[in-house]
PDB file of the backbone (N, CA, C, O) and the ligand in Angstrom, with CONECT records:
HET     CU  A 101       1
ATOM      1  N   UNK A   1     102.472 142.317 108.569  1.00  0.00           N
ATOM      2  CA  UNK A   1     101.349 143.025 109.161  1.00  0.00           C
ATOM      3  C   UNK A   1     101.216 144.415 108.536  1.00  0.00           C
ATOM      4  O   UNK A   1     102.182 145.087 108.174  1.00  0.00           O
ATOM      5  N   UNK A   2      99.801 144.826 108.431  1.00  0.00           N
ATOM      6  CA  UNK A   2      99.656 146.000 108.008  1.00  0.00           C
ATOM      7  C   UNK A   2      98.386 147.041 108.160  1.00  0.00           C
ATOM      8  O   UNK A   2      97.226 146.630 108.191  1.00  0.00           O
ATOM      9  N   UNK A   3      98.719 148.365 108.246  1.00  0.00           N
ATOM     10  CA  UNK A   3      97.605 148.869 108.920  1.00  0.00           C
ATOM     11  C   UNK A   3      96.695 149.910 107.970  1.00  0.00           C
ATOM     12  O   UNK A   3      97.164 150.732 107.183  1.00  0.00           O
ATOM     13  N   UNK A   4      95.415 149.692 108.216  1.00  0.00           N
ATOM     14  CA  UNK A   4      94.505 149.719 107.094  1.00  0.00           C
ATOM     15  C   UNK A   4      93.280 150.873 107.639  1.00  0.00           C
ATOM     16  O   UNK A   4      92.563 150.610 108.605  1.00  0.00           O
ATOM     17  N   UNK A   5      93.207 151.704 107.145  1.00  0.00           N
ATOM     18  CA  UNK A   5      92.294 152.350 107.668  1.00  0.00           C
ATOM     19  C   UNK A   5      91.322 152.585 106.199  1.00  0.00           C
ATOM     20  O   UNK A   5      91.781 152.629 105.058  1.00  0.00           O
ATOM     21  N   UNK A   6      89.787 152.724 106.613  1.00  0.00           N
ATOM     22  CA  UNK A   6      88.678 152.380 105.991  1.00  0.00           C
ATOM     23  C   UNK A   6      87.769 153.562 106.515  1.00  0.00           C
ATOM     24  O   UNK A   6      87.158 153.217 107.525  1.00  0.00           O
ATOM     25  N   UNK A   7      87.487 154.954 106.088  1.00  0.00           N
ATOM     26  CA  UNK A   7      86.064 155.259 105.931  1.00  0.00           C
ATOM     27  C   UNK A   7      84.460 154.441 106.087  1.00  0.00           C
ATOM     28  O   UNK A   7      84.355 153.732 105.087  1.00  0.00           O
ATOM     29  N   UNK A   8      83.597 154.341 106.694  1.00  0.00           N
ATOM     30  CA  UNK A   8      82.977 153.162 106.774  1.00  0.00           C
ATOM     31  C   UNK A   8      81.573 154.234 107.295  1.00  0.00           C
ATOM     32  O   UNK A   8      81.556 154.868 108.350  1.00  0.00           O
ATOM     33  N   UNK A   9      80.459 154.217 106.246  1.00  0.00           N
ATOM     34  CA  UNK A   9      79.411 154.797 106.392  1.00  0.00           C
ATOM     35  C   UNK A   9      78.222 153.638 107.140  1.00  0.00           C
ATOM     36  O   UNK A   9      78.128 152.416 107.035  1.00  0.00           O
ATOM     37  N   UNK A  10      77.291 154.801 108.027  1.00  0.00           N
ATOM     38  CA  UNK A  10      76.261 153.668 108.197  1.00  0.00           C
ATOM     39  C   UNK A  10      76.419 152.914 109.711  1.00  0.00           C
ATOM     40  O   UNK A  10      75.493 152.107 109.783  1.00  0.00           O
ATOM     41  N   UNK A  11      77.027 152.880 110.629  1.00  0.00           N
ATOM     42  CA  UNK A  11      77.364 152.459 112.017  1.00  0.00           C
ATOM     43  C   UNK A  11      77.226 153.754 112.927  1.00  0.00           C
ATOM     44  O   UNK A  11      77.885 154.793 112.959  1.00  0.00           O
ATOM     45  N   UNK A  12      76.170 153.329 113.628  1.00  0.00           N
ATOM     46  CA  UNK A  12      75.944 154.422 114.424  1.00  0.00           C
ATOM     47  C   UNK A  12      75.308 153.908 115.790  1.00  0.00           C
ATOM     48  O   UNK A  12      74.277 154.329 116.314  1.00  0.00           O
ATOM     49  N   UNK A  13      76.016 153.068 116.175  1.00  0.00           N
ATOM     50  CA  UNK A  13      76.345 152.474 117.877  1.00  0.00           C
ATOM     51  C   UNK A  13      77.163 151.160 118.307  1.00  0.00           C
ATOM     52  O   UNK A  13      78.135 150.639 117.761  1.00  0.00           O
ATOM     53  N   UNK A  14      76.608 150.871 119.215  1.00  0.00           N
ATOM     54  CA  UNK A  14      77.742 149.823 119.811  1.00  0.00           C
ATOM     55  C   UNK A  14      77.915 148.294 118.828  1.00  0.00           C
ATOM     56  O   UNK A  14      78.841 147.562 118.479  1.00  0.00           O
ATOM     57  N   UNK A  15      76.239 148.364 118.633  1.00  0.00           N
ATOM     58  CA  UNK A  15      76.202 146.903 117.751  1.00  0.00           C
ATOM     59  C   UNK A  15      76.869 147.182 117.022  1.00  0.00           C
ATOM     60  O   UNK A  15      77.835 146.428 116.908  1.00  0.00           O
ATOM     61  N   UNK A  16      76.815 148.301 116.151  1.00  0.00           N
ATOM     62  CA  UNK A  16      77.543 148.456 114.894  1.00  0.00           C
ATOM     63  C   UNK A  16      78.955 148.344 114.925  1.00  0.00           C
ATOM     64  O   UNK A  16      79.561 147.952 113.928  1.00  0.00           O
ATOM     65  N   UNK A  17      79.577 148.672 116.045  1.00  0.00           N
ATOM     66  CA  UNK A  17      81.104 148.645 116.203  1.00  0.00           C
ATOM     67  C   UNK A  17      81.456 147.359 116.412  1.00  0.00           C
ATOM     68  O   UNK A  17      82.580 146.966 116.100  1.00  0.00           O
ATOM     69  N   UNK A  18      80.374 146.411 117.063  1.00  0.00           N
ATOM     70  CA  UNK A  18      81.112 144.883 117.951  1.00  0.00           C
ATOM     71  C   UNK A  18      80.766 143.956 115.955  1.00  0.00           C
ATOM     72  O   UNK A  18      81.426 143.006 115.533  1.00  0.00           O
ATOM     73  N   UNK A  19      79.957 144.444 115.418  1.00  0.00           N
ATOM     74  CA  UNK A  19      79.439 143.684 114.483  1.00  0.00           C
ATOM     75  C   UNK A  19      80.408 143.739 113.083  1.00  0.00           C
ATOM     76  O   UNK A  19      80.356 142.893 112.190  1.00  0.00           O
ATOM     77  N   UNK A  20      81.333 144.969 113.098  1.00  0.00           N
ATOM     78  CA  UNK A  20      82.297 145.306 112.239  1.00  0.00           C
ATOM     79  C   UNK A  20      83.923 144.769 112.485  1.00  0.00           C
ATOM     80  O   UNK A  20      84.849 144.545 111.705  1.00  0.00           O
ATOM     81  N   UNK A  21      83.721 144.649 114.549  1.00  0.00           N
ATOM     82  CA  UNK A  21      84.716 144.113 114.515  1.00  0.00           C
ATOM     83  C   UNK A  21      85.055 142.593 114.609  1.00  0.00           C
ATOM     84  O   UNK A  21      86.169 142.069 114.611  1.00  0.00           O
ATOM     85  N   UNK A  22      83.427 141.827 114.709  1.00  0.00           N
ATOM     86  CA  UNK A  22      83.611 140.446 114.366  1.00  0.00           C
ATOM     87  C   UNK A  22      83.670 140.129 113.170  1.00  0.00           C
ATOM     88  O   UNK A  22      84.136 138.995 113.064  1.00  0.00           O
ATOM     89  N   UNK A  23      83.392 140.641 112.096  1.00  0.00           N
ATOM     90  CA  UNK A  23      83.215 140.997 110.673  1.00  0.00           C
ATOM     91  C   UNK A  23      85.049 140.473 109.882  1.00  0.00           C
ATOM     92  O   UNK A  23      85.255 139.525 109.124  1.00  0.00           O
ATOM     93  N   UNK A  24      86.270 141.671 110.518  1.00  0.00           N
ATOM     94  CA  UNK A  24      86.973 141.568 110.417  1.00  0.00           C
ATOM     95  C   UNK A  24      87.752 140.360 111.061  1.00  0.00           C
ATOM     96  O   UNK A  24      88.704 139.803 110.514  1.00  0.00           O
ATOM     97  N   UNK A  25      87.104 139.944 112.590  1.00  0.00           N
ATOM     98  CA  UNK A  25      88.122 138.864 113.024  1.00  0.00           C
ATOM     99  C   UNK A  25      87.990 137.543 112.789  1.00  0.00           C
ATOM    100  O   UNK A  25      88.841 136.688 113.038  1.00  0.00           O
ATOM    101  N   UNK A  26      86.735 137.341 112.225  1.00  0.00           N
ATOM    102  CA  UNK A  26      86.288 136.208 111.470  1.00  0.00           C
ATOM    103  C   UNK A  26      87.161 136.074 109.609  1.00  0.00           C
ATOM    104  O   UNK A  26      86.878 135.306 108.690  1.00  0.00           O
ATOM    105  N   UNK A  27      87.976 136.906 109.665  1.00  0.00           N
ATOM    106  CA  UNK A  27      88.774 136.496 108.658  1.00  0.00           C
ATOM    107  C   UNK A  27      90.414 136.780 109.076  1.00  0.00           C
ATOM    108  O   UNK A  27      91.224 135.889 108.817  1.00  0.00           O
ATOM    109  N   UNK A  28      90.677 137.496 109.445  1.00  0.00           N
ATOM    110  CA  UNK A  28      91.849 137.093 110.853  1.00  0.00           C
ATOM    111  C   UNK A  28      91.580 137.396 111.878  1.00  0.00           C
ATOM    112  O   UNK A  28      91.223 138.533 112.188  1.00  0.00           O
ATOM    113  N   UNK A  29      91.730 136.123 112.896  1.00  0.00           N
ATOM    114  CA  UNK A  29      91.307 136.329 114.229  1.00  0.00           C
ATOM    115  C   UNK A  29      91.697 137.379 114.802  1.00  0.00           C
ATOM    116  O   UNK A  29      91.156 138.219 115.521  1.00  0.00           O
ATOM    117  N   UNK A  30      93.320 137.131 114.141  1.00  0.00           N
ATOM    118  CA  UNK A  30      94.281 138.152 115.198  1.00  0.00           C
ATOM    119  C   UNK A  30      94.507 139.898 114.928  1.00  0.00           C
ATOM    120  O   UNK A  30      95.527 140.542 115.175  1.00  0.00           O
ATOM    121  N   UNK A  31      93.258 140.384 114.368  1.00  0.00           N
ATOM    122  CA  UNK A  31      93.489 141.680 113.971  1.00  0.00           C
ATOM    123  C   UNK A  31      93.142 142.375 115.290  1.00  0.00           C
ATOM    124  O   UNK A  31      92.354 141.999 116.157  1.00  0.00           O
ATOM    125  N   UNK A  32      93.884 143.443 115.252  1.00  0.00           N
ATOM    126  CA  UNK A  32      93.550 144.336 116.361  1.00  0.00           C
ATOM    127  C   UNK A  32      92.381 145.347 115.301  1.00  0.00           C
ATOM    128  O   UNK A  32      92.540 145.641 114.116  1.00  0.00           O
ATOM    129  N   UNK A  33      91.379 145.662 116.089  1.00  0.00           N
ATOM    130  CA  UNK A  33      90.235 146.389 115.004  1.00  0.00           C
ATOM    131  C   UNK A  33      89.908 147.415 116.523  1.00  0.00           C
ATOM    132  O   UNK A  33      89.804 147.026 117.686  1.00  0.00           O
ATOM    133  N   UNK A  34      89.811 148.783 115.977  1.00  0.00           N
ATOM    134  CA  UNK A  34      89.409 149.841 116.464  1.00  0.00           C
ATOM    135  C   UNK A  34      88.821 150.601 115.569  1.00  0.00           C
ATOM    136  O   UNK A  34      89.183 150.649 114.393  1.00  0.00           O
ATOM    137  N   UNK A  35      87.490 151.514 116.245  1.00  0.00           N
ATOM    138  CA  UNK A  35      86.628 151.726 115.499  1.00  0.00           C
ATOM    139  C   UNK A  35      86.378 153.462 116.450  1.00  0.00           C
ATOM    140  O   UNK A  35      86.272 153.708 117.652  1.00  0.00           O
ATOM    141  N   UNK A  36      86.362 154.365 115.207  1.00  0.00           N
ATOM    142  CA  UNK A  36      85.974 155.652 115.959  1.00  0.00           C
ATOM    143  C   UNK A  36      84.496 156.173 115.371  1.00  0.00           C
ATOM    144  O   UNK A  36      84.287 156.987 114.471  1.00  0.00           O
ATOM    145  N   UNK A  37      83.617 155.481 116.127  1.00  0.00           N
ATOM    146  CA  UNK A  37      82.117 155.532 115.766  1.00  0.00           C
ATOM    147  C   UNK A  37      81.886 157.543 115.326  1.00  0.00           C
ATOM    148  O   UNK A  37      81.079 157.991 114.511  1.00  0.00           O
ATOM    149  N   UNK A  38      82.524 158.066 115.873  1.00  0.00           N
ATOM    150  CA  UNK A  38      81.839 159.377 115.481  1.00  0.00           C
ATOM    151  C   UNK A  38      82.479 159.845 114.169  1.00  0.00           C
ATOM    152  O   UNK A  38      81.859 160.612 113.432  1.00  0.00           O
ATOM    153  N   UNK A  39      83.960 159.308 113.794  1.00  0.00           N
ATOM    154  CA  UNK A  39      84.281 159.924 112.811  1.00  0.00           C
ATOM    155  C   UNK A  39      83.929 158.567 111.261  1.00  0.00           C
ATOM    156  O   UNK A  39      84.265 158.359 110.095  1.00  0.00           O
ATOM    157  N   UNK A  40      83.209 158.102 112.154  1.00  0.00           N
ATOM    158  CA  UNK A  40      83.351 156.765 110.739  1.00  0.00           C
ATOM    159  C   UNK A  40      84.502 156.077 110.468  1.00  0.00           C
ATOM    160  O   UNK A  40      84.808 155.638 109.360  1.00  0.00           O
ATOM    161  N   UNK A  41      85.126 155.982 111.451  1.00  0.00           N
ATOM    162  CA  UNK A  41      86.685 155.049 110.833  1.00  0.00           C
ATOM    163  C   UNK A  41      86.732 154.081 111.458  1.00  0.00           C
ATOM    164  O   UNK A  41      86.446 153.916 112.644  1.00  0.00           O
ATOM    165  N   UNK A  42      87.163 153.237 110.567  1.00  0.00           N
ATOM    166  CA  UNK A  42      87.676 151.804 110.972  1.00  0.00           C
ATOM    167  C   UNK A  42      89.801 151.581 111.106  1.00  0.00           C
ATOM    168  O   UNK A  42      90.437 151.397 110.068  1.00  0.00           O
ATOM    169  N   UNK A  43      90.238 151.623 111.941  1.00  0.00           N
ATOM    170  CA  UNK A  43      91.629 151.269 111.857  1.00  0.00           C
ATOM    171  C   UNK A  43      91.543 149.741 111.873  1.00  0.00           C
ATOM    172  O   UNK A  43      90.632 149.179 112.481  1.00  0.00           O
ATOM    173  N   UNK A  44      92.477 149.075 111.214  1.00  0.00           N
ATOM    174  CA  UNK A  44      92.881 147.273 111.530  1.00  0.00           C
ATOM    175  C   UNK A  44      94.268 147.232 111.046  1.00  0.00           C
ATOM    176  O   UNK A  44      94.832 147.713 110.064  1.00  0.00           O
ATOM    177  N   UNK A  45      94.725 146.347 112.262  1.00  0.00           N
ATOM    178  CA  UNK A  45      96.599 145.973 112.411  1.00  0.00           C
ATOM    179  C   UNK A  45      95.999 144.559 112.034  1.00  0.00           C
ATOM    180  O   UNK A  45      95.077 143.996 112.624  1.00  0.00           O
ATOM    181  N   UNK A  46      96.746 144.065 110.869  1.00  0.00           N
ATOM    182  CA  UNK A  46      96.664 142.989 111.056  1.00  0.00           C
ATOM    183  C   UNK A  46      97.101 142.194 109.647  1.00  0.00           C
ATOM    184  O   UNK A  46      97.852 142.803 108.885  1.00  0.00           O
ATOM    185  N   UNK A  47      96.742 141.126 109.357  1.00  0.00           N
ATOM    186  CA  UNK A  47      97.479 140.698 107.955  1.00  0.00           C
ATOM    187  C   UNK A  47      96.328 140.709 106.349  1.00  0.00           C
ATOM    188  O   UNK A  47      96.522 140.219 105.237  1.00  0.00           O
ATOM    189  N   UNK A  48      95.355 141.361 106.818  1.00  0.00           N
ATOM    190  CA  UNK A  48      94.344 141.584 105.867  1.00  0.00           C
ATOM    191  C   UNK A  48      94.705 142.366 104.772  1.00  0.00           C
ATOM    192  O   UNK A  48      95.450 143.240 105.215  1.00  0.00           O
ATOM    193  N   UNK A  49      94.536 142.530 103.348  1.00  0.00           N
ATOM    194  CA  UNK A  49      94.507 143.507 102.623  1.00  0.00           C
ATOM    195  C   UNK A  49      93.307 144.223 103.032  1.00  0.00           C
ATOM    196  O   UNK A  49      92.491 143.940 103.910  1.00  0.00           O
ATOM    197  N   UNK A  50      93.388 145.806 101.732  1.00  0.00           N
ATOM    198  CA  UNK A  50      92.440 146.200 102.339  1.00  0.00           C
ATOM    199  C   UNK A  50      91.093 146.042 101.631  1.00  0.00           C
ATOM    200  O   UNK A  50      89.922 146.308 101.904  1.00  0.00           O
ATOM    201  N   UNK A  51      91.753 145.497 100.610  1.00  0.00           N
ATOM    202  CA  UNK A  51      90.190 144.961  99.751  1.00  0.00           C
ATOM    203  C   UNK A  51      89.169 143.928 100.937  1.00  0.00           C
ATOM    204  O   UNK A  51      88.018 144.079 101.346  1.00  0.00           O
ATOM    205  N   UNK A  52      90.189 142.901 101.205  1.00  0.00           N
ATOM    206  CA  UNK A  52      89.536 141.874 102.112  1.00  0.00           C
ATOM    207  C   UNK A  52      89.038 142.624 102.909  1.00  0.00           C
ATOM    208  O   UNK A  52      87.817 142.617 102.754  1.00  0.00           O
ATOM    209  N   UNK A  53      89.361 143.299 103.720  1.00  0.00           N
ATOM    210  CA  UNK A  53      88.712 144.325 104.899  1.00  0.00           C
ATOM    211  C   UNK A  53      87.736 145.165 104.018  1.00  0.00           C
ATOM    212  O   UNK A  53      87.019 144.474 103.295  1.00  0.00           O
ATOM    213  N   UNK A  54      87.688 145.537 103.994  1.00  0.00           N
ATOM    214  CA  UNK A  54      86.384 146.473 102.759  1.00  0.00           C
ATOM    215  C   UNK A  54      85.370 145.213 102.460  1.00  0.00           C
ATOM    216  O   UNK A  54      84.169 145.335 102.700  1.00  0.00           O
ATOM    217  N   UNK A  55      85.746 144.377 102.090  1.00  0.00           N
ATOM    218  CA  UNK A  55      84.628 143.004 101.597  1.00  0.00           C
ATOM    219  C   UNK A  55      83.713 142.952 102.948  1.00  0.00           C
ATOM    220  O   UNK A  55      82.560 143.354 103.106  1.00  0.00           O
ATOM    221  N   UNK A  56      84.569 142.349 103.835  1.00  0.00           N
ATOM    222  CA  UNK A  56      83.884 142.006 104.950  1.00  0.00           C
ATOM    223  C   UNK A  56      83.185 142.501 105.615  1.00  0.00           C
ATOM    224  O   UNK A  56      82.158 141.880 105.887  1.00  0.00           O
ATOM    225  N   UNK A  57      83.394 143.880 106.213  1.00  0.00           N
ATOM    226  CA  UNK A  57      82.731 145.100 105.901  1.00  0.00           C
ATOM    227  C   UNK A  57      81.431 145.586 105.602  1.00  0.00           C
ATOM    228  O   UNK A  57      80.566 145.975 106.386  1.00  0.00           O
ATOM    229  N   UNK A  58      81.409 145.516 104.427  1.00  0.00           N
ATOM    230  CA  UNK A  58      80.392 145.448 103.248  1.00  0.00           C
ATOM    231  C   UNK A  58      79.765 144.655 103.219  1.00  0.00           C
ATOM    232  O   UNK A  58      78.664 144.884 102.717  1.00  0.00           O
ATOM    233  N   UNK A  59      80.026 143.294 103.700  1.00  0.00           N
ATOM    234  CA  UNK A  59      78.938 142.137 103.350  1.00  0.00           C
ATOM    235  C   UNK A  59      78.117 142.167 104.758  1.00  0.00           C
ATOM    236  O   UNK A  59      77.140 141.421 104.808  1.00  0.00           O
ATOM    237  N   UNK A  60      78.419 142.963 105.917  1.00  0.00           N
ATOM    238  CA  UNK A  60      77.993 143.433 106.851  1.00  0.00           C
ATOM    239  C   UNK A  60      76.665 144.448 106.910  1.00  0.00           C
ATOM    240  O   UNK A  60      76.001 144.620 107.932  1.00  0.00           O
ATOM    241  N   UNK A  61      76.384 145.134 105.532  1.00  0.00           N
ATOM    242  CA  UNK A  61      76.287 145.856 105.016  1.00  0.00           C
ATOM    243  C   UNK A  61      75.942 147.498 105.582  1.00  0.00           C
ATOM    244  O   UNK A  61      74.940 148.195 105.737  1.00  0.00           O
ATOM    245  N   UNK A  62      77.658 147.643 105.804  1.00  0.00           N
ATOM    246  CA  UNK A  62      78.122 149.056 106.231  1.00  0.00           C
ATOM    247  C   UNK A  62      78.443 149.398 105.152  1.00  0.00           C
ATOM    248  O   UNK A  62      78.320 148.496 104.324  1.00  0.00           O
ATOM    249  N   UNK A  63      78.905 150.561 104.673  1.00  0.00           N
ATOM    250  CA  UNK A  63      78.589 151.517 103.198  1.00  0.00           C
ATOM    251  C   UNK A  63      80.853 151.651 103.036  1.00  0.00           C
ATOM    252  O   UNK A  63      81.281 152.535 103.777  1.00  0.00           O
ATOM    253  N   UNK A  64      81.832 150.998 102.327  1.00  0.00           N
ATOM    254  CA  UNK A  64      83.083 151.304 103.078  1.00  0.00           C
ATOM    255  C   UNK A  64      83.172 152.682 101.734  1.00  0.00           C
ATOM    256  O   UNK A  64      82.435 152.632 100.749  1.00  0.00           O
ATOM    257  N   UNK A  65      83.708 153.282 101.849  1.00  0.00           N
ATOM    258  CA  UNK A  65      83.821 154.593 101.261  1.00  0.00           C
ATOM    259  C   UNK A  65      85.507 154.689 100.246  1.00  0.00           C
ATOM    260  O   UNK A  65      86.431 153.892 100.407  1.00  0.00           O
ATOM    261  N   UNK A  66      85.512 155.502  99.555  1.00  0.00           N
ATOM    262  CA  UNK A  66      86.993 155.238  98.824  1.00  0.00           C
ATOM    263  C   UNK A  66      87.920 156.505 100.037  1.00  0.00           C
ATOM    264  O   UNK A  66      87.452 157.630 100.209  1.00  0.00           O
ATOM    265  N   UNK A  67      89.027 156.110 100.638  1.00  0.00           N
ATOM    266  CA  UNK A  67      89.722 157.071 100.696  1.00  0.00           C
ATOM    267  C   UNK A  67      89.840 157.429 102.510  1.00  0.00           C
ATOM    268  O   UNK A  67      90.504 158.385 102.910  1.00  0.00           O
TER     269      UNK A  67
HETATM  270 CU    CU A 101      74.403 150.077 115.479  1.00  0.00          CU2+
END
């Protein structure tokens, strides 16, 4: 397991948070995904790299940022 945090432009309410975190659990169910809508961050515990998490993300099309 491993924990991944992601910059993530472009989410700016609830949809955006439930839609990022089905995003991620649709490629492991079992991620814990927390999302701090004001600062733009995405945290995820879980067995994802973070490319995969960034993909998914993205194909969401939220903006994921380097860094
Ligand atoms: Cu939204």
């Amino acid at each position: 397991m491993s924990v991944i945090e992601l910059q993530v432009g472009g989410m700016s309410c609830g949809h955006c948070v439930r839609a990022v975190e089905r995003a991620v659990r649709a490629r492991d169910a079992a991620a814990k995904v927390s999302v701090d809508l004001a600062a733009g961050r995405v945290r995820i515990e879980g067995a994802l790299t973070r490319e995969a998490a960034a993909e998914a993300i993205a194909a969401q099309g939220y903006e994921v940022r380097p860094g």
